[in-house]
Short mmCIF file of the C-alpha atoms (twelve columns), coordinates in Angstrom:
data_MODEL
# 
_entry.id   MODEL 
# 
loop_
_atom_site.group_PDB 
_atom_site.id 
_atom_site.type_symbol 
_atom_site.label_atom_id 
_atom_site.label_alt_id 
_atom_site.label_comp_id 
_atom_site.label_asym_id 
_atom_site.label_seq_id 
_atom_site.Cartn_x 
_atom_site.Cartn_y 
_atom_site.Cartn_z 
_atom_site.pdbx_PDB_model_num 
ATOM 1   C CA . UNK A 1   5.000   -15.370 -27.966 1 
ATOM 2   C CA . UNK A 2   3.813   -19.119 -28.916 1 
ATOM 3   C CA . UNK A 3   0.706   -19.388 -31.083 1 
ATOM 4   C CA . UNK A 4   -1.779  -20.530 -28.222 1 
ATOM 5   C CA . UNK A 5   -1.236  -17.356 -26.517 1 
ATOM 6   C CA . UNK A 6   -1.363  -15.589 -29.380 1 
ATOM 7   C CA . UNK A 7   -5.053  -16.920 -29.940 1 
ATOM 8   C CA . UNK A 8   -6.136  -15.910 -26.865 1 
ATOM 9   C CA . UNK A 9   -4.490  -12.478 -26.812 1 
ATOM 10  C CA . UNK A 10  -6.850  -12.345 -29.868 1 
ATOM 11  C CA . UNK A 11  -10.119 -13.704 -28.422 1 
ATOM 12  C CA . UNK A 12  -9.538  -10.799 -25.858 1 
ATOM 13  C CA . UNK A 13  -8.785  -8.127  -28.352 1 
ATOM 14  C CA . UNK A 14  -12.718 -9.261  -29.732 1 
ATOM 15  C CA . UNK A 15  -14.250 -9.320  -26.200 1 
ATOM 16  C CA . UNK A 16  -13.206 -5.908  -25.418 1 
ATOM 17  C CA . UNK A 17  -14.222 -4.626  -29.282 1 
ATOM 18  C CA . UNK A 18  -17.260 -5.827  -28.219 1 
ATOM 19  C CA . UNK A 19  -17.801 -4.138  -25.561 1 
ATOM 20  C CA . UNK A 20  -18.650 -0.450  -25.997 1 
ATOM 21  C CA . UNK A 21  -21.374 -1.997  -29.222 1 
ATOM 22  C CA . UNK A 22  -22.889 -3.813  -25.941 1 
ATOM 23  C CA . UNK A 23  -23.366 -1.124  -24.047 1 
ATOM 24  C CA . UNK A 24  -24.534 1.018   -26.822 1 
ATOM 25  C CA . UNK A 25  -27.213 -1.248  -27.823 1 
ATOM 26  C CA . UNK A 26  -28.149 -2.780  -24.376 1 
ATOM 27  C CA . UNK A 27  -31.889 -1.881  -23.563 1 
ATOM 28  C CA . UNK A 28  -32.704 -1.081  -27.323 1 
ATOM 29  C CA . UNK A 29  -34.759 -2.660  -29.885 1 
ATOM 30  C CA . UNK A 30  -33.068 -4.269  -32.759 1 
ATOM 31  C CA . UNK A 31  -35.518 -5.769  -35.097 1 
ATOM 32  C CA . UNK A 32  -34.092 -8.498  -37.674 1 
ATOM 33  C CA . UNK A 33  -35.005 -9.714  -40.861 1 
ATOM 34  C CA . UNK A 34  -34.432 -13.348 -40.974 1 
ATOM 35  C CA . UNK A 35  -34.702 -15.181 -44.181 1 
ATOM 36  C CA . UNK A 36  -32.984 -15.982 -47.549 1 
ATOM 37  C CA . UNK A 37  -30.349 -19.196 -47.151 1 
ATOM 38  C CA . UNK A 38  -29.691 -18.239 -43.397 1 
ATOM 39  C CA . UNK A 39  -33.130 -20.183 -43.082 1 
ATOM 40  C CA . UNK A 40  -32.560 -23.177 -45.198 1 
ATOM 41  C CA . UNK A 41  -28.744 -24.370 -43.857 1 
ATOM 42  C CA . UNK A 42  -28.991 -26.366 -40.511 1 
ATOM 43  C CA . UNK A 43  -25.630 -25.099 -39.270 1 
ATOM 44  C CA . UNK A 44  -26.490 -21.547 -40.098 1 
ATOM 45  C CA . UNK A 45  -30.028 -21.842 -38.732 1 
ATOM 46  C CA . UNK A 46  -28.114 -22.750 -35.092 1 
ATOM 47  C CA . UNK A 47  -25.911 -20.475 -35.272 1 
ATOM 48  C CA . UNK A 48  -28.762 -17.185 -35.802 1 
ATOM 49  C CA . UNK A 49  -30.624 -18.702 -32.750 1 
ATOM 50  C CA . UNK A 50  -26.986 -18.487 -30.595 1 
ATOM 51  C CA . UNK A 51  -26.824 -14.953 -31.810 1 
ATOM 52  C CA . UNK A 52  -29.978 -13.916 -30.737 1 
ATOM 53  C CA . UNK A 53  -29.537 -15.722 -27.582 1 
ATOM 54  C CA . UNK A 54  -26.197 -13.837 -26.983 1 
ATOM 55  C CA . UNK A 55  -28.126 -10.433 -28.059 1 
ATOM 56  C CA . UNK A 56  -30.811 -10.927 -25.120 1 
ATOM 57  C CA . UNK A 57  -28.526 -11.919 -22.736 1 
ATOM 58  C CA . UNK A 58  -26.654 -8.691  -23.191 1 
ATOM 59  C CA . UNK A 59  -29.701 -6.885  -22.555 1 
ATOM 60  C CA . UNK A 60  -30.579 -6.464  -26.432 1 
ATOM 61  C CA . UNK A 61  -34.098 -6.509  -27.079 1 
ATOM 62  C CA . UNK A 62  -34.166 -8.232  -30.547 1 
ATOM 63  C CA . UNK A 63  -37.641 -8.643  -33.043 1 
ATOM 64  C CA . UNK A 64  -37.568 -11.525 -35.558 1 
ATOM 65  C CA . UNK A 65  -39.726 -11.180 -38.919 1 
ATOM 66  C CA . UNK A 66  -38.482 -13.944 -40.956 1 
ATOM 67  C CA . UNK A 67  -39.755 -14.730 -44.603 1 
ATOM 68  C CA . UNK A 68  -40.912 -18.322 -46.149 1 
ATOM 69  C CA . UNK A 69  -41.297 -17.667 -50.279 1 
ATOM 70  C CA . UNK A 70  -39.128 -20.593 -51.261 1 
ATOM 71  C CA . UNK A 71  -41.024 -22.910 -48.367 1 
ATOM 72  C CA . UNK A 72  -44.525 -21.767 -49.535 1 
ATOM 73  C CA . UNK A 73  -43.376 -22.236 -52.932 1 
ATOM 74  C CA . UNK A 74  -42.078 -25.835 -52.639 1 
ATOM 75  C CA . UNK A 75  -45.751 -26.274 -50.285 1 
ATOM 76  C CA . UNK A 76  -47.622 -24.809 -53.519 1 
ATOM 77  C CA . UNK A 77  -45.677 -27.211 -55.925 1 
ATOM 78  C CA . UNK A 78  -45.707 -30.444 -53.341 1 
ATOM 79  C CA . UNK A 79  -49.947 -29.475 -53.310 1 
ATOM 80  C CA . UNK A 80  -50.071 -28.707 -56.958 1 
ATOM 81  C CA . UNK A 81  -51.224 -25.148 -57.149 1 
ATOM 82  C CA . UNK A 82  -49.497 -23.424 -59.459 1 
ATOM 83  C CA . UNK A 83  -47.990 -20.064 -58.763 1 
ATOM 84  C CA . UNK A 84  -48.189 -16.994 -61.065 1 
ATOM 85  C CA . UNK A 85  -46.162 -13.720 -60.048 1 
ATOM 86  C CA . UNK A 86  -46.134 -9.664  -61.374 1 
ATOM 87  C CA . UNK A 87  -42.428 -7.964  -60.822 1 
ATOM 88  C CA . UNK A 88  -41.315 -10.460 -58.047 1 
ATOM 89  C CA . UNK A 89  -45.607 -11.117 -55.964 1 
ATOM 90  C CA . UNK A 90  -46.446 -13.874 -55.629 1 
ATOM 91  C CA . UNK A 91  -50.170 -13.464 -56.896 1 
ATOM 92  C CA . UNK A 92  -52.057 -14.655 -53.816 1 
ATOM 93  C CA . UNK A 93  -55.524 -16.182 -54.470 1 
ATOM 94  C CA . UNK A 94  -57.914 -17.998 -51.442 1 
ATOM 95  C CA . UNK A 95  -55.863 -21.429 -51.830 1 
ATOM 96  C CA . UNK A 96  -52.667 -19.745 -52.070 1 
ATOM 97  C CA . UNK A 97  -53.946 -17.990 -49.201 1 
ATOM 98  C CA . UNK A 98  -54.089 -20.518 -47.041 1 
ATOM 99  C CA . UNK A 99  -50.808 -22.467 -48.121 1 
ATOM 100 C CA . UNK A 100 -49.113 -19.013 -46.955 1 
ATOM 101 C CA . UNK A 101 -50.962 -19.160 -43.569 1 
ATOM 102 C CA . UNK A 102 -50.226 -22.677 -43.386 1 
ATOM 103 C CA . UNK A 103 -46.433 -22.665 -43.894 1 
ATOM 104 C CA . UNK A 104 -45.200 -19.373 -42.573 1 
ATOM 105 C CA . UNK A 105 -47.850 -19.737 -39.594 1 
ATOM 106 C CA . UNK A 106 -48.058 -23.062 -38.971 1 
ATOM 107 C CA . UNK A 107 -44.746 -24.190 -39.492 1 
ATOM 108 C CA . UNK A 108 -42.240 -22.007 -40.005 1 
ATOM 109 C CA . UNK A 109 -42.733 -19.379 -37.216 1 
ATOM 110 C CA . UNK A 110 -43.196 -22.187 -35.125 1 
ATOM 111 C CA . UNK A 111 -40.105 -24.254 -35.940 1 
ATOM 112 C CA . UNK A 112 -37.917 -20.431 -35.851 1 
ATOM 113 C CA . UNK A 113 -39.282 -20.475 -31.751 1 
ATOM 114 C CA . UNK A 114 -38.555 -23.540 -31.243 1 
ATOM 115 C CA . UNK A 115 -34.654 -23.069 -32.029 1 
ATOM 116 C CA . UNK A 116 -34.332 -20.087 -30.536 1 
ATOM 117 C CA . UNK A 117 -35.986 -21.553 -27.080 1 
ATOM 118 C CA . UNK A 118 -33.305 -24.155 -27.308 1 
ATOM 119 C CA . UNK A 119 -30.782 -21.897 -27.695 1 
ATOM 120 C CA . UNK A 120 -32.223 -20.066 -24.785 1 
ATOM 121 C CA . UNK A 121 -33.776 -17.215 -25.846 1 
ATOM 122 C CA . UNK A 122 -37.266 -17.169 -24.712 1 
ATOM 123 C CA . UNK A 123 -38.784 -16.947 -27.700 1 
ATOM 124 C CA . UNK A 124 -42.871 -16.564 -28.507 1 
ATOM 125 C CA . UNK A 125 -44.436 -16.446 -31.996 1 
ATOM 126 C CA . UNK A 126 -46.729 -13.922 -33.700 1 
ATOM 127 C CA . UNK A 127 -48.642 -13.771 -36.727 1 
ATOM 128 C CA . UNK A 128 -50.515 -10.140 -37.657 1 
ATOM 129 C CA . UNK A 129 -53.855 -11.414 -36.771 1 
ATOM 130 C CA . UNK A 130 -52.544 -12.044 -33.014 1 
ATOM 131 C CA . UNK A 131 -54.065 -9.232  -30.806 1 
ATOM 132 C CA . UNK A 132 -54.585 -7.133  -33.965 1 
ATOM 133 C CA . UNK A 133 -50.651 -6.914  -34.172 1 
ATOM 134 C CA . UNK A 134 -50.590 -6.300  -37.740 1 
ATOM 135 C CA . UNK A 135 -53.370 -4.310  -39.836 1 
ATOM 136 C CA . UNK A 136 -53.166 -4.649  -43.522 1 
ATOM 137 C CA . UNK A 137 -54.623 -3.443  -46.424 1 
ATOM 138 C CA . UNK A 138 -54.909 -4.924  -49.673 1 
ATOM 139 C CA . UNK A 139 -51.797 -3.572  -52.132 1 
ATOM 140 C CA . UNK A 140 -53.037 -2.208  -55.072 1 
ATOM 141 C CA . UNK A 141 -50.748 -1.953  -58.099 1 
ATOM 142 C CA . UNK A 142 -50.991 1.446   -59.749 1 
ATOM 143 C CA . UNK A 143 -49.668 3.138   -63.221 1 
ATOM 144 C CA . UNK A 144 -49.645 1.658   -66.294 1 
ATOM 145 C CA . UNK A 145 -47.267 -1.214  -65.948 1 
ATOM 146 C CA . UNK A 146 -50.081 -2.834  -64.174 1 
ATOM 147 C CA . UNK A 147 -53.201 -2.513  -65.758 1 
ATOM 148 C CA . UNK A 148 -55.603 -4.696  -65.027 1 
ATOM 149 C CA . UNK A 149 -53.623 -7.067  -62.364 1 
ATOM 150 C CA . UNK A 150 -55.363 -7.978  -59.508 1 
ATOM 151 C CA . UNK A 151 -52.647 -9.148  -56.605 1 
ATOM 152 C CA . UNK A 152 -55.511 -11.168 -54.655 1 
ATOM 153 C CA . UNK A 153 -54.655 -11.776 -50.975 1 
ATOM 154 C CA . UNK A 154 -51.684 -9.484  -51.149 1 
ATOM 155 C CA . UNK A 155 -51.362 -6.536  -48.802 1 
ATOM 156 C CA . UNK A 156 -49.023 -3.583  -47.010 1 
ATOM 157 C CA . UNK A 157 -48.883 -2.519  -43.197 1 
ATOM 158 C CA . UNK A 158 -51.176 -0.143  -42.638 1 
ATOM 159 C CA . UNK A 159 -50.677 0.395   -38.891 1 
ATOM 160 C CA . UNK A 160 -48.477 -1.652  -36.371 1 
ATOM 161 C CA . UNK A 161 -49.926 -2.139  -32.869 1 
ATOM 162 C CA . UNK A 162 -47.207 -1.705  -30.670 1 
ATOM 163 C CA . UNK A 163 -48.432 -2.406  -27.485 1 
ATOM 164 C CA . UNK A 164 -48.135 -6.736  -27.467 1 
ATOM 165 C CA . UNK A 165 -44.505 -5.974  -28.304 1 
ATOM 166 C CA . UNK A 166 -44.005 -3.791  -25.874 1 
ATOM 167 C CA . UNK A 167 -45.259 -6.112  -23.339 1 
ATOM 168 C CA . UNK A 168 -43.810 -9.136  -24.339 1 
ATOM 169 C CA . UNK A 169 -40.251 -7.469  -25.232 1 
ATOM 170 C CA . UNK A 170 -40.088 -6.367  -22.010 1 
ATOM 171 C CA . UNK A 171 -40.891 -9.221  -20.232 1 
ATOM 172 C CA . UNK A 172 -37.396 -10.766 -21.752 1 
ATOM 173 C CA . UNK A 173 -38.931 -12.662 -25.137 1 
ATOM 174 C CA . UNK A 174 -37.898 -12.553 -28.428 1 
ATOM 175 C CA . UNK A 175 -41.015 -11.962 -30.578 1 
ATOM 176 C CA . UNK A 176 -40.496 -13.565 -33.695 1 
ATOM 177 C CA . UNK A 177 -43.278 -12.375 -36.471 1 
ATOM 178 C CA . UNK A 178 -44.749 -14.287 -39.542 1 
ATOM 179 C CA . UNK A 179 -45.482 -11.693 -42.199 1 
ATOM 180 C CA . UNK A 180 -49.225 -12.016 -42.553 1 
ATOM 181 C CA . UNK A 181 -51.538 -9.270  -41.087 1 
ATOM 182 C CA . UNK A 182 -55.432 -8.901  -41.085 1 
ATOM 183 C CA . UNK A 183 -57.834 -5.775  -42.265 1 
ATOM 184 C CA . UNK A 184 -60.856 -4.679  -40.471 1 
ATOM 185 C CA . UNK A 185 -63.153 -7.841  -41.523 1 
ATOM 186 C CA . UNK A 186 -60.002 -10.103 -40.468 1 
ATOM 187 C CA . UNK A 187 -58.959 -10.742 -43.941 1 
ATOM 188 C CA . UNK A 188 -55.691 -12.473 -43.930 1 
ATOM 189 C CA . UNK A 189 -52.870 -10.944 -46.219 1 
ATOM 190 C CA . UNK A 190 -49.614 -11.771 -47.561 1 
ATOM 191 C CA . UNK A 191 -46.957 -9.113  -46.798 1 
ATOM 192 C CA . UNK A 192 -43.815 -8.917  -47.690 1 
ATOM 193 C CA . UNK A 193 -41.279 -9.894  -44.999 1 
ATOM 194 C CA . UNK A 194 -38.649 -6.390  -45.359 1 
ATOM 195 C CA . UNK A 195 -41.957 -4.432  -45.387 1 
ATOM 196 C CA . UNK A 196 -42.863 -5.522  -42.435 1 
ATOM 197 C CA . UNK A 197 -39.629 -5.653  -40.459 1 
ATOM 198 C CA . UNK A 198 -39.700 -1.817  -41.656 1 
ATOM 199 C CA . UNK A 199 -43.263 -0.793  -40.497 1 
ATOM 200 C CA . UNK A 200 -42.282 -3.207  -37.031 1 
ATOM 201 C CA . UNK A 201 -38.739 -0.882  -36.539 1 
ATOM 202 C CA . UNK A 202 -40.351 2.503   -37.312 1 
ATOM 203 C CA . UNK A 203 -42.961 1.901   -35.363 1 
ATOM 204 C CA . UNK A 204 -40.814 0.254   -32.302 1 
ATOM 205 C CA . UNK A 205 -38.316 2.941   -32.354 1 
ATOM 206 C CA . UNK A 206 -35.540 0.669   -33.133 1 
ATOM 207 C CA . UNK A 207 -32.670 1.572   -33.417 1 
ATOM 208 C CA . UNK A 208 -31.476 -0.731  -35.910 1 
ATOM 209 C CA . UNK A 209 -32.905 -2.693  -38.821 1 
ATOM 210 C CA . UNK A 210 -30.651 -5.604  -40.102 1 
ATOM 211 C CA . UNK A 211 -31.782 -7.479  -43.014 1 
ATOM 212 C CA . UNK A 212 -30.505 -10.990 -43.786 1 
ATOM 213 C CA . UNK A 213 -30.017 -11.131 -47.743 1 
ATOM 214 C CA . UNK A 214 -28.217 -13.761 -49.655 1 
ATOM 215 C CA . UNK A 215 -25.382 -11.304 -51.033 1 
ATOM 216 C CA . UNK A 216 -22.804 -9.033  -48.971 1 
ATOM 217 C CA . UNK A 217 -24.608 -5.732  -48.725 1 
ATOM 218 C CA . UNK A 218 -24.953 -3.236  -51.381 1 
ATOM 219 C CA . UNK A 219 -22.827 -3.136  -54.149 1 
ATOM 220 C CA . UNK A 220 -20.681 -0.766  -56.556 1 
ATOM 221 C CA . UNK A 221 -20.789 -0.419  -60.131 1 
ATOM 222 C CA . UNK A 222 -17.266 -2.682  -59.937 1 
ATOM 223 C CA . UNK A 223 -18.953 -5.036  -58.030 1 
ATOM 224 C CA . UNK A 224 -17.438 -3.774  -54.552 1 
ATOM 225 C CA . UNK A 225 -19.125 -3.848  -51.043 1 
ATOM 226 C CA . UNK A 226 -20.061 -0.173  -49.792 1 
ATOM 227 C CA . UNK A 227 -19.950 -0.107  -46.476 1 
ATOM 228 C CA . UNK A 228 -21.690 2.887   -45.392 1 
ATOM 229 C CA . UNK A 229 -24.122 5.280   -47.604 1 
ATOM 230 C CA . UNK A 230 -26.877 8.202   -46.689 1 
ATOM 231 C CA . UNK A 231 -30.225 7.913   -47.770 1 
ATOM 232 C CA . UNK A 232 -29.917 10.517  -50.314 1 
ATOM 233 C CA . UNK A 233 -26.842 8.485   -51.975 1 
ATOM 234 C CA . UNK A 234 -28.952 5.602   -51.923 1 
ATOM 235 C CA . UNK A 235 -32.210 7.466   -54.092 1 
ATOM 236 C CA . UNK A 236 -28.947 8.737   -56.346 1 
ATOM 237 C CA . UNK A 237 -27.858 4.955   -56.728 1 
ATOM 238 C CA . UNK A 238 -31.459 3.480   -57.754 1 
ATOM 239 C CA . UNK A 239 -31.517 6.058   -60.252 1 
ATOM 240 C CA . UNK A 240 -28.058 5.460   -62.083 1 
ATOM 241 C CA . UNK A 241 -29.071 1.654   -61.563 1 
ATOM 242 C CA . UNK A 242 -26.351 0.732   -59.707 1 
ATOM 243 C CA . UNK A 243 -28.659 -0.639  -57.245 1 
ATOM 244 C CA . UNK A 244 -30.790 -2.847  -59.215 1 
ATOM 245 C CA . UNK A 245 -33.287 -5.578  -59.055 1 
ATOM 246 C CA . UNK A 246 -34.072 -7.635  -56.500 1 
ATOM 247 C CA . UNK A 247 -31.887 -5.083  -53.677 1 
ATOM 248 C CA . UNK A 248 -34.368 -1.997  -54.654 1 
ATOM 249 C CA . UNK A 249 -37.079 -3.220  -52.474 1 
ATOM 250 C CA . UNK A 250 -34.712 -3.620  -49.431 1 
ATOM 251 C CA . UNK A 251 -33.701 -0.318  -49.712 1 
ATOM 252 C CA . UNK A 252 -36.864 1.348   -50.246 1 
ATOM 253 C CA . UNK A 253 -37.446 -0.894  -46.727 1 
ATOM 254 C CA . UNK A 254 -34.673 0.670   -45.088 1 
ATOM 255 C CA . UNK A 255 -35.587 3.926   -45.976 1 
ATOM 256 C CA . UNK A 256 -38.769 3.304   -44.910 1 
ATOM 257 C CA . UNK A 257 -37.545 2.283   -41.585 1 
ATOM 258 C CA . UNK A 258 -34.749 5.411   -41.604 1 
ATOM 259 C CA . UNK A 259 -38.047 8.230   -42.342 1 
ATOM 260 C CA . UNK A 260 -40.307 6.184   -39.348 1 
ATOM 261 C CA . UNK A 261 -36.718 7.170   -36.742 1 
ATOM 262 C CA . UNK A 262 -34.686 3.942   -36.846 1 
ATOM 263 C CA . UNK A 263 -31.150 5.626   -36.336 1 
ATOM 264 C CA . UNK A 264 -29.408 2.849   -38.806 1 
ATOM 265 C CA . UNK A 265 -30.643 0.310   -41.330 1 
ATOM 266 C CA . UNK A 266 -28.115 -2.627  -42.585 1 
ATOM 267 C CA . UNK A 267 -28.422 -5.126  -45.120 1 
ATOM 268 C CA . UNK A 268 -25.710 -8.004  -44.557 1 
ATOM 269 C CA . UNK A 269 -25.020 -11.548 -45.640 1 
ATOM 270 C CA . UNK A 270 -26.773 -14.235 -43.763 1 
ATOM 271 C CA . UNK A 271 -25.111 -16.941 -45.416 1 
ATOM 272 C CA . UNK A 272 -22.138 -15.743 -42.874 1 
ATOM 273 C CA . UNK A 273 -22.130 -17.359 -39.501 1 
ATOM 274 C CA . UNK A 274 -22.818 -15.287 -36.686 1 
ATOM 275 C CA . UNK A 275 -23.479 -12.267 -39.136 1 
ATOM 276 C CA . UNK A 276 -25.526 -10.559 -36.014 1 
ATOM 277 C CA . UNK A 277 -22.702 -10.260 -33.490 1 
ATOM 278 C CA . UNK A 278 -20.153 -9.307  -36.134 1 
ATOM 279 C CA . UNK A 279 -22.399 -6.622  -37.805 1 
ATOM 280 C CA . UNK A 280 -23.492 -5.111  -34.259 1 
ATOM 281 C CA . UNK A 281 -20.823 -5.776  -32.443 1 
ATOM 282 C CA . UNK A 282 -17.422 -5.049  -33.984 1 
ATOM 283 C CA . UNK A 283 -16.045 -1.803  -35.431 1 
ATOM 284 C CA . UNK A 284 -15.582 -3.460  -39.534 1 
ATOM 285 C CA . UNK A 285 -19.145 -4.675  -39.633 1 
ATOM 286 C CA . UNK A 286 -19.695 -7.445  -42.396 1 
ATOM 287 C CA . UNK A 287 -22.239 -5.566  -44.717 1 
ATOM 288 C CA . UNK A 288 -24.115 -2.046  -45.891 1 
ATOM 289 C CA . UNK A 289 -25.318 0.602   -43.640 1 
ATOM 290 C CA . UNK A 290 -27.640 3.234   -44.506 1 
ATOM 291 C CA . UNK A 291 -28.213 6.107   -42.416 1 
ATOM 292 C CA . UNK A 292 -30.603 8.825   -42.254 1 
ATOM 293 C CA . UNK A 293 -29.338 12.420  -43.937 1 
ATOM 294 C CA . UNK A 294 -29.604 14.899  -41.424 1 
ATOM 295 C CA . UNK A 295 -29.098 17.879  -43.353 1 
# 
């Protein structure tokens, strides 16, 4: 058997892998966290808008809510307001404000479409003010860690309005979601991207939530990649600390996502190309699953 045919004997061996994971997830919601240095590198950003392409054209039905802090930050600095932060928020006055609106709005969400139409994926942008997609209220910091701080235009989902997703998912497009919402006076807010992608899959039904992160998944105590975990191992993990830092809030995300009914909630490296086809559609995976305890 010469090497050329041993290729291909491969390439088939992945086809048919595939092909069960296609089946499985054909017709279902997958929403996708896109952001971190998937969203920075040119050949990476090409390659996320061929997966998503591939996962609608297999009958997928794929959400994007991608994130922005480094671009709004670099906006901020380029503008010269200067940003303060409390445990990892960006504190979010009027001007900041409008820098956010202005950069994941007007020129991120718009520039995420854009590749993915090229790719052909149909794709059509959203911010939460669009037909009340998003309702937020403002987050306010409790305990005593934070006396006294005032997060300004900072805020958490308070309800998801399903219906323009619907609608638009099933007409074949790829909704792709700036993190912003609006309260009842049509305040804008600043919401965190995984919180979002969590309210957006517990409220769709999904039945997965991937999150693109800029490590390999969750990690052991010897620095090792665990693969799968329940949500009870994960509370157990956060306590001995060996989840830590900046990975708590995705996992409080995920279980989030896992309490609202999404069946499975991954976090996996985005600085891997074509991370979405090998996460969903092989048996290995590349990164961290957490599933729901069912006892």
């Amino acid at each position: 058997m010469n090497d050329s045919f041993q290729a291909y004997a491969e390439t088939a061996r992945i086809l048919l892998e595939s092909l069960p994971y296609i089946r499985r997830f054909s017709g279902e919601v997958v929403v996708i966290k896109y952001g971190g240095h998937a969203m920075l590198d040119e050949h990476l950003k090409n390659s996320f808008a061929l997966n998503v392409s591939l996962l609608r054209h297999v009958g997928v039905r794929p959400i994007i809510v991608h994130g922005g802090g480094p671009q709004i930050g670099s906006m901020l600095k380029k503008l010269g307001i200067e940003s303060s932060f409390h445990e990892g928020l960006r504190i979010t006055d009027a001007a900041t404000m409008d820098v956010v609106e202005m950069v994941l709005v007007g020129k991120l969400n718009k520039e995420i479409v854009g590749r993915l139409n090229m790719a052909g994926a149909r794709a059509v942008g959203f911010c939460g003010r669009d037909g009340g997609l998003i309702r937020a209220r403002k987050l306010e910091l409790a305990g005593e860690a934070a006396p006294g701080v005032d997060l300004g235009r900072v805020g958490e989902v308070a309800r998801v309005d399903t219906d323009l997703l619907h609608l638009v998912s099933r007409a074949d497009y790829v909704p792709v979601i700036a993190p912003t919402g609006a309260d009842e006076a049509d305040g804008a807010y600043n919401i965190n991207a995984d919180d979002v992608a969590a309210a957006v899959a517990s409220a769709m039904k999904a039945k997965r939530l991937l999150l693109l992160t800029d490590v390999p998944g969750i990690l052991d105590g010897r620095g090792g990649l665990i693969r799968s975990l329940s949500s009870s191992s994960v509370r157990s993990l956060i306590d001995d600390a060996t989840i830590s830092g900046g990975m708590i809030p995705k996992v409080k995300s995920c279980l989030i996502a896992l309490e609202g009914g999404v069946e499975k909630a991954m976090i996996i490296d985005g600085r891997v190309e074509n991370c979405l086809l090998l996460e969903l559609f092989t048996d290995a995976g590349i990164g961290s699953e957490i599933v729901r305890c069912t006892t």
